[in-house]
Structure formats: structure tokens, C-alpha cells
Backbone as a chain_set.jsonl record, in Angstrom:
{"seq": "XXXXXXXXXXXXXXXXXXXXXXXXXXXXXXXXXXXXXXXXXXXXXXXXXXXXXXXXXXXXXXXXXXXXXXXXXXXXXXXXXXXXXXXXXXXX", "coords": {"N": [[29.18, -13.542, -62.466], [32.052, -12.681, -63.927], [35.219, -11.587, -62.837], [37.844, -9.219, -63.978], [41.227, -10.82, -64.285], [44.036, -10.433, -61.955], [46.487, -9.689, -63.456], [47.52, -8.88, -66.818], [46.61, -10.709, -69.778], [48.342, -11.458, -71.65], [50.672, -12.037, -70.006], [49.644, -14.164, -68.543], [49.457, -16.145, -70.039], [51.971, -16.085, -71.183], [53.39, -17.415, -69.137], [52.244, -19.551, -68.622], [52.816, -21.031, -71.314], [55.414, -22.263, -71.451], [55.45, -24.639, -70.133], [53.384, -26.035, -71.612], [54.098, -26.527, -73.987], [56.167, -28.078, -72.905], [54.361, -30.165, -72.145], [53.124, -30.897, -74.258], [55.343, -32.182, -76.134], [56.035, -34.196, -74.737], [53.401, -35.665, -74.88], [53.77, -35.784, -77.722], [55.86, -37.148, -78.586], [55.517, -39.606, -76.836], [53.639, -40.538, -78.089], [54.326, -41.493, -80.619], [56.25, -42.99, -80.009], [54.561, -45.536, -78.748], [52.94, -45.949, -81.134], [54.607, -46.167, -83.301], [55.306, -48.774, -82.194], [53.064, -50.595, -81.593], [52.474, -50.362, -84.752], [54.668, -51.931, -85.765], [54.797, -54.152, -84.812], [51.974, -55.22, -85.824], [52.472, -55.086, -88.423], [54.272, -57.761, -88.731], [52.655, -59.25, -87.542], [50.957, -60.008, -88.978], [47.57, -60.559, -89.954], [46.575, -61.995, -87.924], [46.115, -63.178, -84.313], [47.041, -60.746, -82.948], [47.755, -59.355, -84.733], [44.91, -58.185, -84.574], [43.877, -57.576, -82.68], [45.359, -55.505, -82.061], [44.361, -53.734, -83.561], [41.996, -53.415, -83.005], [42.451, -52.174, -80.468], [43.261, -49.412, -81.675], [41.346, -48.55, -83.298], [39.545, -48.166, -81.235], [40.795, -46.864, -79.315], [40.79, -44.591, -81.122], [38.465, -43.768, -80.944], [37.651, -43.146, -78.533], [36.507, -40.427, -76.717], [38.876, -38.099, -75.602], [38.843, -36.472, -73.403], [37.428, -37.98, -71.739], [38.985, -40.305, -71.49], [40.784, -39.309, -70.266], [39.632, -38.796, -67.602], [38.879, -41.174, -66.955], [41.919, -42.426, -66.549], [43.22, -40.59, -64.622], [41.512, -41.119, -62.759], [42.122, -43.986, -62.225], [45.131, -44.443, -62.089], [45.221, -42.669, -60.264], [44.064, -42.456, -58.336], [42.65, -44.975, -57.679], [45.691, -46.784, -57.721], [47.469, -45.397, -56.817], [49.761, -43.838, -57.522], [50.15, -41.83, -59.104], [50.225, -38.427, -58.431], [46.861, -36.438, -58.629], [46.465, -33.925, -59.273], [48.006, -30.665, -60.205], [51.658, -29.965, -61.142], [54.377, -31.384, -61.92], [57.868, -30.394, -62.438], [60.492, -31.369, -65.266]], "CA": [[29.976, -12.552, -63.143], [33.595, -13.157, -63.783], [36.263, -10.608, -62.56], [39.202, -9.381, -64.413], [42.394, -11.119, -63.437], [44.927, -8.694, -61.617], [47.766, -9.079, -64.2], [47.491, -8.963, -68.24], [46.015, -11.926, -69.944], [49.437, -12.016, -72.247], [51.525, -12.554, -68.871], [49.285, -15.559, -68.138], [49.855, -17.266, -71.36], [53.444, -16.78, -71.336], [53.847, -17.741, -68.098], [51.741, -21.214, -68.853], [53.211, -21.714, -72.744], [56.704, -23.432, -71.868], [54.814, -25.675, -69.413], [52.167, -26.141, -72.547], [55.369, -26.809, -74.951], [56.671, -29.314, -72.593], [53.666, -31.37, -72.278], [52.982, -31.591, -76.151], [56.257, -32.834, -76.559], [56.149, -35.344, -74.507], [53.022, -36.361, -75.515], [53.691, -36.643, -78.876], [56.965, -38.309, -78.45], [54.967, -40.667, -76.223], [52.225, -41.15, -79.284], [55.37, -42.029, -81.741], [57.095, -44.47, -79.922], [53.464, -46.103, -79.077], [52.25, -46.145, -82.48], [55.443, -47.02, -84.217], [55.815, -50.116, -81.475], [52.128, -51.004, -82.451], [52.406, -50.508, -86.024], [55.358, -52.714, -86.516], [53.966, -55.428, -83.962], [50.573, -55.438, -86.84], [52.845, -55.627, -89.527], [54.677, -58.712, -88.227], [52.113, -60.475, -86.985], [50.058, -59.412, -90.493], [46.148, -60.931, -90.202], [46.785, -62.794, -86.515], [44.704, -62.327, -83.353], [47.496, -59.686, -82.403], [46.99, -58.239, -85.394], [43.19, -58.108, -84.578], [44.078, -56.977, -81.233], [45.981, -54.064, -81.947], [43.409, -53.012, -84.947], [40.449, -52.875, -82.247], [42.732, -51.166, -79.433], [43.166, -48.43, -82.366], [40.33, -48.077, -82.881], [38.631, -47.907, -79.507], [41.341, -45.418, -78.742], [40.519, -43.202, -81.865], [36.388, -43.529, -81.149], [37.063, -42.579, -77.127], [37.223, -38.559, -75.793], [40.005, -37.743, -75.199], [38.545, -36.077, -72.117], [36.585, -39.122, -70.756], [39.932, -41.034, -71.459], [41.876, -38.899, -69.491], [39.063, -38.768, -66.411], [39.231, -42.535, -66.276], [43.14, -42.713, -66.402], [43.493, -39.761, -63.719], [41.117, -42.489, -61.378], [43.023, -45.432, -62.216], [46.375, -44.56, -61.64], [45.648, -41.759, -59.148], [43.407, -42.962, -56.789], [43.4, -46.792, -57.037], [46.861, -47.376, -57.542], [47.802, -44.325, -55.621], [51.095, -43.859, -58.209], [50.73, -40.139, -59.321], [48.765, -36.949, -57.953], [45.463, -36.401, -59.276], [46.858, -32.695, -59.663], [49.335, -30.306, -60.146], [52.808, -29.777, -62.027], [55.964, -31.24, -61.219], [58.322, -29.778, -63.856], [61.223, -32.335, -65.261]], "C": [[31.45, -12.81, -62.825], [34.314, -11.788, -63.306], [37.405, -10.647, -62.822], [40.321, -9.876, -63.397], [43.137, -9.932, -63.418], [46.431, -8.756, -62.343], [47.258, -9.407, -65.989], [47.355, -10.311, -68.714], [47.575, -12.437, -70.785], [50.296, -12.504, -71.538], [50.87, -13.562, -68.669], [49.911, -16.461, -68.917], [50.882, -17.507, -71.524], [54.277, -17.277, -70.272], [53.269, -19.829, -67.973], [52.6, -21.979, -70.012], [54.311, -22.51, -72.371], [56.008, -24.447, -71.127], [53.685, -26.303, -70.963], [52.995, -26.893, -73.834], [55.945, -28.11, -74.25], [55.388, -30.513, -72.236], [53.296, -31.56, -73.566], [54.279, -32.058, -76.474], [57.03, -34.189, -76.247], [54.689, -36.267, -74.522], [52.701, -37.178, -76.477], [54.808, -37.6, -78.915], [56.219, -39.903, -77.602], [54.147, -41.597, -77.353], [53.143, -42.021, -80.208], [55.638, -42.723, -81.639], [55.959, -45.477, -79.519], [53.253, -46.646, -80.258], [53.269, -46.888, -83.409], [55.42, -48.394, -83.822], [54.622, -51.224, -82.296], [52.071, -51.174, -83.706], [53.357, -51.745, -86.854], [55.264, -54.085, -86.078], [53.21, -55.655, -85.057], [51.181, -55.923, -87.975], [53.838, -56.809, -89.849], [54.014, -59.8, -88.25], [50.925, -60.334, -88.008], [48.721, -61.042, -90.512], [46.6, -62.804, -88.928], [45.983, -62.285, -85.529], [46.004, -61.048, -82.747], [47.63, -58.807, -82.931], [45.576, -57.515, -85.365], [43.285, -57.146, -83.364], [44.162, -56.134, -81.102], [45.246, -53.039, -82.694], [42.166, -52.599, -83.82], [40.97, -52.064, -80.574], [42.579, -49.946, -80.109], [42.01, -47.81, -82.767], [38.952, -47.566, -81.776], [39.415, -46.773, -78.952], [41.192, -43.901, -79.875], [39.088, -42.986, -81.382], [36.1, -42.664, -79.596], [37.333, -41.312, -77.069], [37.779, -38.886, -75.49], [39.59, -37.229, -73.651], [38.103, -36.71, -70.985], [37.987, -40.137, -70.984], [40.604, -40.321, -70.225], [41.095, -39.152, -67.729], [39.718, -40.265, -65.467], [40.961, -42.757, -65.777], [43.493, -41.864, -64.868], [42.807, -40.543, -62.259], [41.713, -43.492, -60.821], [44.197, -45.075, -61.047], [46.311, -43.211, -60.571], [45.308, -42.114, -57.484], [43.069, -44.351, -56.769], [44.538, -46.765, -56.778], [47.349, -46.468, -56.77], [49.504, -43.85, -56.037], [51.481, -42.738, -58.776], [49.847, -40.138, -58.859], [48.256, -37.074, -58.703], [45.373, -35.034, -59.84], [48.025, -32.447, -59.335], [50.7, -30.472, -60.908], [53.742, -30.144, -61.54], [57.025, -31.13, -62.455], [59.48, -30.865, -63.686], [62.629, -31.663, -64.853]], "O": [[31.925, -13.083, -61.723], [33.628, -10.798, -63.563], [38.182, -11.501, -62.394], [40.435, -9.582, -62.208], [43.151, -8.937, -64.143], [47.379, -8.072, -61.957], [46.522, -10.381, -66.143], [47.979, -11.164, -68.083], [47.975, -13.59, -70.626], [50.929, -13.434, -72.038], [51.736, -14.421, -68.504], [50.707, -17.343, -68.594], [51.26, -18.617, -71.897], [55.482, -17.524, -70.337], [53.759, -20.84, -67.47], [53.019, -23.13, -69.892], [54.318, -23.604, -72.936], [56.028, -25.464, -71.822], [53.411, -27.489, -70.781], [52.454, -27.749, -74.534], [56.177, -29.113, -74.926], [55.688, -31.699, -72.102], [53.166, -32.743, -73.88], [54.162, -32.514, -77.611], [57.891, -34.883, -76.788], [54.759, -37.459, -74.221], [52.082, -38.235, -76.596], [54.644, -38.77, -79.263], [56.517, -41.057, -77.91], [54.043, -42.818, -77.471], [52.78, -43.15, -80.538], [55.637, -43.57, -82.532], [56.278, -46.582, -79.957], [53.391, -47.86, -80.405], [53.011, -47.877, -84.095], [55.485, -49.268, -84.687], [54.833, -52.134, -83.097], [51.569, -52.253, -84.02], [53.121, -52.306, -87.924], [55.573, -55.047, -86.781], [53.762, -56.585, -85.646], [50.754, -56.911, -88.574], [54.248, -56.944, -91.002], [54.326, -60.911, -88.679], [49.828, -60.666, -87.559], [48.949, -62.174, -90.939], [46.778, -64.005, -89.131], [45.286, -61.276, -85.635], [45.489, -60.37, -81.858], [47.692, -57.669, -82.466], [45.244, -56.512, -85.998], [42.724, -56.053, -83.28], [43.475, -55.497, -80.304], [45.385, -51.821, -82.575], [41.537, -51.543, -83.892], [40.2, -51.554, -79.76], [41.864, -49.139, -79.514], [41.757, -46.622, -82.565], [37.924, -46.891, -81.741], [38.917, -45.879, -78.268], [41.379, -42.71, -79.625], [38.63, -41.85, -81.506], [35.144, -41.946, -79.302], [38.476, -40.979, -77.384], [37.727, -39.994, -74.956], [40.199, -37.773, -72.731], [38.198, -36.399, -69.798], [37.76, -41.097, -70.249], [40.902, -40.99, -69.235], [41.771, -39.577, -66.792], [40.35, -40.513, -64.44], [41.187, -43.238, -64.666], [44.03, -42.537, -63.989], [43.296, -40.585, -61.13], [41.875, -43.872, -59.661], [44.256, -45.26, -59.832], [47.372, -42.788, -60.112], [45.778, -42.098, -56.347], [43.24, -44.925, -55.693], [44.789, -46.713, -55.574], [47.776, -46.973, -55.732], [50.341, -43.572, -55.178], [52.652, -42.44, -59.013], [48.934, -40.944, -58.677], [48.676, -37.702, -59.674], [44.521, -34.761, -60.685], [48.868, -33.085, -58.703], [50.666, -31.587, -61.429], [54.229, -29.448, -60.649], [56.873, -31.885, -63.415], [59.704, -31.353, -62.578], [63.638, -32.359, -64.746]]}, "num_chains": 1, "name": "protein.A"}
């Protein structure tokens, strides 16, 4: 059985949303300059193995969860390489 939290569920949310605002904005800015880099790499190197390359990263990154993407990445670079926390917020 869950137990109400001790302040208003609208104070949570607006206490999370700019944190929620600043990571969608730098994810999508992240996705843009990705995708454009890729896209104009493909259309360069038009029916090459780096065109092939970049066609089956795209797709392997549209076919994976997003959630099982993120697990693995949060392993990689948290606890092999030991290069970010595995948690937690550090605001910019």
C-alpha cells in the first residue's frame, strides 16, 4: 500500500518540470546535431559502406528501447569507464 506524499502532487511536478525542460532540450538538441551530422555524412558518401554503415546504426538505434539503451549506456560509461555517476542531478 502506497502512502500519500506529505506535500501536493502539483508542487512535485513543478518542482521536477524545469529540470524535465532542461533535459529535453538537451536531448533533442543532442538528436539534431547527431542526425544532421549523420544525414549529411549518408548523403555524401551516397550508396558506400559508410553509407551502409550509418543506414544499419539507424536503424538498430530506431529498433532498440530506449530503456534497455539507456541501462546499457548508464553501465558503460558509469561503471566501466567510471566517467559519470550512475545517479543523480547535477544542474548546468
Amino acid at each position: 500500500m502506497t502512502t500519500p506524499p506529505e506535500q501536493p502532487i502539483v508542487d512535485m511536478i513543478a518542482k521536477a518540470f524545469p529540470l524535465t525542460l532542461q533535459l529535453t532540450f538537451i536531448g533533442v538538441f543532442l538528436a539534431a546535431i547527431v542526425s544532421f551530422t549523420l544525414g549529411v555524412t549518408a548523403a555524401l558518401y551516397r550508396d558506400t559502406w559508410i553509407d551502409q554503415l550509418i543506414r544499419l546504426i539507424s536503424v538498430a538505434a530506431v529498433a532498440t528501447p530506449s530503456f534497455w539503451l539507456g541501462i546499457l549506456l548508464i553501465q558503460y560509461f558509469s561503471l566501466k569507464l567510471d566517467w559519470l555517476p550512475s545517479g543523480g542531478f547535477i544542474p548546468f
